[in-house]
PyMOL commands that place a pseudoatom at each C-alpha (Angstrom):
pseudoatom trace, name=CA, resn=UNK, resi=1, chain=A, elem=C, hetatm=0, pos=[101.203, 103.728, 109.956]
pseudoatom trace, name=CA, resn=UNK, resi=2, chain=A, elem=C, hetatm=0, pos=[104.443, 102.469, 111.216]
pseudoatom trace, name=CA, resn=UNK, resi=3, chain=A, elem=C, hetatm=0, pos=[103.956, 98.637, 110.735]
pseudoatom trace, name=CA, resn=UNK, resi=4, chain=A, elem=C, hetatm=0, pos=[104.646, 97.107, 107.485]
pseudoatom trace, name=CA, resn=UNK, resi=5, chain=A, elem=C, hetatm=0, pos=[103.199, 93.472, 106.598]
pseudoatom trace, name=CA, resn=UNK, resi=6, chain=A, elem=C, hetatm=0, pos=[105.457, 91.619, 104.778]
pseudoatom trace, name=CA, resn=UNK, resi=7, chain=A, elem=C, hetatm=0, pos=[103.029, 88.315, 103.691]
pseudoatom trace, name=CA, resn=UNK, resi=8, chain=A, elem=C, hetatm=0, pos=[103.980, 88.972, 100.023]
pseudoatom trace, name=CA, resn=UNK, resi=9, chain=A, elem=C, hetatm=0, pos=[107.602, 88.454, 100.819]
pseudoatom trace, name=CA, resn=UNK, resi=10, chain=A, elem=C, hetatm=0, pos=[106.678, 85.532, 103.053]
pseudoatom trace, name=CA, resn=UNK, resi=11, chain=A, elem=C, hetatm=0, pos=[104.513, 84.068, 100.854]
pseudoatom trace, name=CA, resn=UNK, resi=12, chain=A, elem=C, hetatm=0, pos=[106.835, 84.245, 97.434]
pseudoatom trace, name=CA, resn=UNK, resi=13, chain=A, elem=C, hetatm=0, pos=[109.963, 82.682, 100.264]
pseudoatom trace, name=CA, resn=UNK, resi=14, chain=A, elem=C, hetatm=0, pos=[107.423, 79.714, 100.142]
pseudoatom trace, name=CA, resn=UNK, resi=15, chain=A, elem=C, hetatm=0, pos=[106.173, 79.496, 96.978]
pseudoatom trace, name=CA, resn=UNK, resi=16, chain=A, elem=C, hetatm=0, pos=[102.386, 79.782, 97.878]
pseudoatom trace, name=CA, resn=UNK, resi=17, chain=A, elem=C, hetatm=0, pos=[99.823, 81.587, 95.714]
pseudoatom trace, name=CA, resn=UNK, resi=18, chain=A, elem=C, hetatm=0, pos=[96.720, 83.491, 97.499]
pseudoatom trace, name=CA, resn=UNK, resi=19, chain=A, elem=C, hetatm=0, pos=[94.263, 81.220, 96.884]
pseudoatom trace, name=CA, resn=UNK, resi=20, chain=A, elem=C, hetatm=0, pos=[96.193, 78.048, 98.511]
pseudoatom trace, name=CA, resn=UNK, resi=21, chain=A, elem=C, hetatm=0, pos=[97.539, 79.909, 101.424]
pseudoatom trace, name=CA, resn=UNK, resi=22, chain=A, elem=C, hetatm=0, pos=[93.208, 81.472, 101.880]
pseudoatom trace, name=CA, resn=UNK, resi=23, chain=A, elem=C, hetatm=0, pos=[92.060, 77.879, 101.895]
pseudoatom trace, name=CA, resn=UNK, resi=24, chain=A, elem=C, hetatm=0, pos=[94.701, 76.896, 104.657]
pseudoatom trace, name=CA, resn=UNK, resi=25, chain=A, elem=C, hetatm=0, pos=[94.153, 79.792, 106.466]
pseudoatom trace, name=CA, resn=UNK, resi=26, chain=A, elem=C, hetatm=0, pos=[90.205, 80.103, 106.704]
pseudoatom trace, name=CA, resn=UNK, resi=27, chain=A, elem=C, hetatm=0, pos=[90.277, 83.645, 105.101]
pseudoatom trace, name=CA, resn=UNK, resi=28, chain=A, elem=C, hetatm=0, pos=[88.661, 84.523, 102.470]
pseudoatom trace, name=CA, resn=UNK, resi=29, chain=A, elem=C, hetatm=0, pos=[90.976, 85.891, 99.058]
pseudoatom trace, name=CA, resn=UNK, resi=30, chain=A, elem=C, hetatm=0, pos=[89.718, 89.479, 99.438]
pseudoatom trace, name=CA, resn=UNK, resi=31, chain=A, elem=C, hetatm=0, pos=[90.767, 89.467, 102.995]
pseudoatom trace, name=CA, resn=UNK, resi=32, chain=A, elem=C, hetatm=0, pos=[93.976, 88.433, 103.106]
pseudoatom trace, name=CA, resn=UNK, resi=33, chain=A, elem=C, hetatm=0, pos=[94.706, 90.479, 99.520]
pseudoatom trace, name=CA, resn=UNK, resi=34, chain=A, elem=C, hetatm=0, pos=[94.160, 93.227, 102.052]
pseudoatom trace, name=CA, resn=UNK, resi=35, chain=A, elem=C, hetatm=0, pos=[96.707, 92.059, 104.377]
pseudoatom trace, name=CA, resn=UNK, resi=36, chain=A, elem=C, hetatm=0, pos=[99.078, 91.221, 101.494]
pseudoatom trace, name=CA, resn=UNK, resi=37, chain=A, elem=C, hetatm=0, pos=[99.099, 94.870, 100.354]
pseudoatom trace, name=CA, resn=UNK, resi=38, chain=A, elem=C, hetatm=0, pos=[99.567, 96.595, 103.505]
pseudoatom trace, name=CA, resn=UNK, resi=39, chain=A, elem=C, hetatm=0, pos=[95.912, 98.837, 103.757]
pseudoatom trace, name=CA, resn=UNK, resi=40, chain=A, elem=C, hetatm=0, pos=[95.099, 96.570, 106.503]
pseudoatom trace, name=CA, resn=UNK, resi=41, chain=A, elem=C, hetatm=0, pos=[94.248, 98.691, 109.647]
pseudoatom trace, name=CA, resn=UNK, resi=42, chain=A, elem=C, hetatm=0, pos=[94.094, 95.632, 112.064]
pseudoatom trace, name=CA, resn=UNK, resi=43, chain=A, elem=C, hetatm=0, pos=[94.896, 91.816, 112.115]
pseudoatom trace, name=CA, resn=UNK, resi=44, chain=A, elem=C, hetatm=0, pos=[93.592, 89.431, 114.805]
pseudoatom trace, name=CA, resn=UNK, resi=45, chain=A, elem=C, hetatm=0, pos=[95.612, 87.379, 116.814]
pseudoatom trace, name=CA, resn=UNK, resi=46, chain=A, elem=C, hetatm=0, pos=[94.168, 84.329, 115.620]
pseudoatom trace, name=CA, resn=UNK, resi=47, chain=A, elem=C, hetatm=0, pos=[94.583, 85.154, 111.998]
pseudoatom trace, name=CA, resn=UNK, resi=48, chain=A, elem=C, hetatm=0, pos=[98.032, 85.916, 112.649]
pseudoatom trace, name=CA, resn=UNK, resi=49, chain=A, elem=C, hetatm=0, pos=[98.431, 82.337, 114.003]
pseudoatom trace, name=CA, resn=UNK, resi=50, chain=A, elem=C, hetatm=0, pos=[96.975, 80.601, 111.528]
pseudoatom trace, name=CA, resn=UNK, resi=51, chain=A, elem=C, hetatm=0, pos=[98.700, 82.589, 108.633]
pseudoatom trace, name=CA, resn=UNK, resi=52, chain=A, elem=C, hetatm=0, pos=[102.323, 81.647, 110.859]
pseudoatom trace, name=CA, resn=UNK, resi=53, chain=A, elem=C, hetatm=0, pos=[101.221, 77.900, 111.143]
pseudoatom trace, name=CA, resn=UNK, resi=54, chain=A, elem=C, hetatm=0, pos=[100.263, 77.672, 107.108]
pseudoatom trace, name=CA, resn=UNK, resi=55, chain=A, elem=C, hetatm=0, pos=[103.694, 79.497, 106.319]
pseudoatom trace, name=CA, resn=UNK, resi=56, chain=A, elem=C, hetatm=0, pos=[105.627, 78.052, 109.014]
pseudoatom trace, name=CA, resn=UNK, resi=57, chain=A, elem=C, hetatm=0, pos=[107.119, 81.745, 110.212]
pseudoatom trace, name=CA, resn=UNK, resi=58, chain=A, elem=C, hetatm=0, pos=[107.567, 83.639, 113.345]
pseudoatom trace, name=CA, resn=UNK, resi=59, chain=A, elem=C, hetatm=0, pos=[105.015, 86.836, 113.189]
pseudoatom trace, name=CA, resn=UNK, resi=60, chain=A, elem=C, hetatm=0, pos=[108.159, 88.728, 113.054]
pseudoatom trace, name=CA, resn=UNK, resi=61, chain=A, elem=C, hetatm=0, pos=[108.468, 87.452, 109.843]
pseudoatom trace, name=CA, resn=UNK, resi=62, chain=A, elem=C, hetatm=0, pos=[105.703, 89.442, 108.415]
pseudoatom trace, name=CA, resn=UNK, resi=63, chain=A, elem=C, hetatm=0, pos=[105.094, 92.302, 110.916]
pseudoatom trace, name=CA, resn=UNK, resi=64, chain=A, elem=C, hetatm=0, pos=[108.012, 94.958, 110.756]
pseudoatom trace, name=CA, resn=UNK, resi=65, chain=A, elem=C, hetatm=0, pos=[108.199, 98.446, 112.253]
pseudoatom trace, name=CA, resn=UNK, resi=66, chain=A, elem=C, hetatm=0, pos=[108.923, 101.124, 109.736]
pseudoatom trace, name=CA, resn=UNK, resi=67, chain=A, elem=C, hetatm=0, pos=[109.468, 104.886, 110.854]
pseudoatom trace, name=CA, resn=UNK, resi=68, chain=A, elem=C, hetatm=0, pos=[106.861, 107.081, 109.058]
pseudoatom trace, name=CA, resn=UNK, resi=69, chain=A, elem=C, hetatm=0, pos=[108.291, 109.952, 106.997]
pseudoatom trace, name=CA, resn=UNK, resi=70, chain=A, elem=C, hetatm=0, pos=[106.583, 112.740, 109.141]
pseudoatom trace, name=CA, resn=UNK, resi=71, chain=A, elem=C, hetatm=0, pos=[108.358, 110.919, 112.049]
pseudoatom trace, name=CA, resn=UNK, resi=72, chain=A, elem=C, hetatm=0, pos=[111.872, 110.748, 110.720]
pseudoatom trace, name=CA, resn=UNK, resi=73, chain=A, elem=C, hetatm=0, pos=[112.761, 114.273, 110.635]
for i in range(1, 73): cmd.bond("trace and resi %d" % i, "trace and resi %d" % (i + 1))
show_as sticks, trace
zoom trace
């Protein structure tokens, strides 16, 4: 998939661990672990709002568009 989610890099920039940013998100450890190492398939809107408001970033801060190999050449 072409979309890379950078919330490890986000979350390191602020000095947050996963547990602290779950309980000011709402979302459980296991969920956003799945976020945090990009095998997410989907992320709601809301979740992406709350996870901006806790880490005060844009979303383009953690969503970025990467070509995929098969796509490059």
């Amino acid at each position: 998939m072409g979309i890379r989610i950078n919330l490890n890099v986000m979350m390191a920039k602020r000095r947050i661990g996963l547990t602290e940013l779950s309980d000011k998100v709402g979302i459980s450890p296991a969920n956003l672990s799945i976020l945090k190492n990009n095998k997410a398939r989907a992320i709601r809107f809301s979740t992406l709002d709350a996870i901006c408001r806790a880490l005060d970033c844009q979303p383009g801060d953690l969503l970025e568009f990467v070509e995929d190999e098969a796509d490059g050449s």
